[in-house]
N, C-alpha and C positions, 0 to 999 in steps of 0.2 A: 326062678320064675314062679311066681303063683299060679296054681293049678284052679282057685277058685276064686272072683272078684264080685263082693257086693255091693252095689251101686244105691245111692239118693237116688233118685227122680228128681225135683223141683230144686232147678237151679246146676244139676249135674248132667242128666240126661235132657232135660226137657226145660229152653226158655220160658217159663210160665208164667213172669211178676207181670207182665200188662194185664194177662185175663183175670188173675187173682188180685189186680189192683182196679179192674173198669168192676169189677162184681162186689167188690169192696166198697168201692164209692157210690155203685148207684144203691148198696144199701144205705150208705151215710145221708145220700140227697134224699132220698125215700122217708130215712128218718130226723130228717135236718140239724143230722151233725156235720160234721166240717169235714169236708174231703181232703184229702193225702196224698202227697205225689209219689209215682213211681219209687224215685232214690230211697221217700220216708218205709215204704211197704218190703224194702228190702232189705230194711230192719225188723222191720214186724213178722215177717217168716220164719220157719224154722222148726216150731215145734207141734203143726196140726193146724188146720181150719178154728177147732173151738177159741184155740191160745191168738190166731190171727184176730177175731172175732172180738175178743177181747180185749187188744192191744188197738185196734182202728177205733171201737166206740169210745166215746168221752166219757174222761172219770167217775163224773157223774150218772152215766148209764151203764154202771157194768152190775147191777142186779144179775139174780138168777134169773128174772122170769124172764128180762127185758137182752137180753143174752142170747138166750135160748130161743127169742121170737127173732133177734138179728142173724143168727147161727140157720136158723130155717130158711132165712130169702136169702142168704149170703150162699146156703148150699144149693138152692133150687137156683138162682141166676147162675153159678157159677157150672153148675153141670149142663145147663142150657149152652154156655157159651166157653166151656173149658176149652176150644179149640181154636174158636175165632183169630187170637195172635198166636199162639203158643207153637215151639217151632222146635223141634231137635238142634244144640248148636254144631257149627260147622264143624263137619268133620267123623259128627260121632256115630251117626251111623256105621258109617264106613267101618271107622274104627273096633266098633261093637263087632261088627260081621268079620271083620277079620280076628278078632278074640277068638267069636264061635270058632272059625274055622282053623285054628291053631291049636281047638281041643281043649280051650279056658270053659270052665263051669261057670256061669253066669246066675246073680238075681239080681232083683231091683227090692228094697226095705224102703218103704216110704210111709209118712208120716199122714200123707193123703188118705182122707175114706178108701181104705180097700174096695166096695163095687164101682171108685173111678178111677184104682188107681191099673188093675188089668186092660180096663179098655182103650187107657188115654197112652199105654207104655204101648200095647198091639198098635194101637193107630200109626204111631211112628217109629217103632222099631220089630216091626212085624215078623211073628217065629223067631225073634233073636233072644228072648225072656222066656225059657218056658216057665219062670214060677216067677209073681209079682204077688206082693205080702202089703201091702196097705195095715194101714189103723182099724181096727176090729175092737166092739166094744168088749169092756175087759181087761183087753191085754195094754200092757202097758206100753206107750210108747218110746221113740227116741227120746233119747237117751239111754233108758234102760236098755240092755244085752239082748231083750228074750226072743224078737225079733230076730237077733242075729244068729241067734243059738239054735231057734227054728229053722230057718234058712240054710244054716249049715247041718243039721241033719238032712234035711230035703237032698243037700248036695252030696253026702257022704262026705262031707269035710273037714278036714283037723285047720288048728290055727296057724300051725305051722305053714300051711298053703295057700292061706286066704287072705286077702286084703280088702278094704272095706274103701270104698273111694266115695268124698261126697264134696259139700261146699259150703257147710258151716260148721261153727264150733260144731253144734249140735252134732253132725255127723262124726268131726274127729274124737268128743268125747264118744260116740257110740261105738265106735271102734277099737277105743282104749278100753272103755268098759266089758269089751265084749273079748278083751286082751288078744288086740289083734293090730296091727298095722296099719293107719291111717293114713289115706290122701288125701291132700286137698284141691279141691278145682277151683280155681279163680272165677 
């Protein structure tokens, strides 16, 4: 049995492609590119906000500056209404809380801005995270290990004990990278 599990957020813990797909699009209508449906933006996830940003504006707009000015209303709409749909799916709380209480070390490693990714993990899995690690400028994200490697000092954790559970490539490479055990969640 693993004694510690590090969990994605978006798309593991927490349904979130409606809000990160209405805050995507009302940047696209704002800047009269072409909006994207649900199924296309769950392709476009996975590796951070910036890389989402990137992947929804048209080829023709992906400048730095013009980027960087989509990346600002894409993060202000989207912290305004990161809650609106976005839902724990069935089951995982429960789930979650019965880990705690079996005496599993838990984090959450996500690719989300770290000052949204503690508050939007608290909002629906309250006291069951005590350390949630977001994207932080700097550090590199998923994919790269360092995240994980952070997380498991936090926990006092060898690899031997830890498994990494998420719901994309991205996450089972970061697990492999971080030479640990990967799940995947549907």
């Amino acid at each position: 049995m693993y004694q510690n599990v590090i969990f994605d957020l978006d798309g593991t813990l927490l349904n979130t492609i409606d809000d990160l797909a209405d805050a995507g699009n009302w940047v696209c209508a704002r800047r009269g590119w072409p909006e994207h449906t649900v199924e296309e933006y769950k392709r476009m996830v996975g590796n951070g906000i910036p890389k989402l940003v990137e992947r929804f504006a048209p080829e023709g707009a992906r400048d730095e500056a013009t980027l960087k000015e989509a990346l600002e209303q894409f993060s202000t709409r989207y912290d305004a209404h990161k809650e609106d749909k976005t839902a724990a799916y069935p089951g995982m709380v429960d789930c979650i809380a019965r880990l705690k209480a079996a005496g599993v070390n838990m984090a959450v490693l996500t690719n989300k801005a770290d000052p949204m990714a503690g508050p939007v993990v608290n909002a629906y899995y309250p006291g069951l995270f005590p350390t949630v690690q977001g994207a932080l400028p700097g550090v590199p994200t998923k994919p790269d290990p360092t995240g994980v490697y952070s997380l498991m000092q936090d926990l006092h954790a060898d690899p031997a004990s830890t498994l990494f559970v998420g719901d994309s490539d991205v996450d089972i490479l970061t697990g492999h990278n971080a030479g640990l055990p990967a799940m995947g969640a549907l």
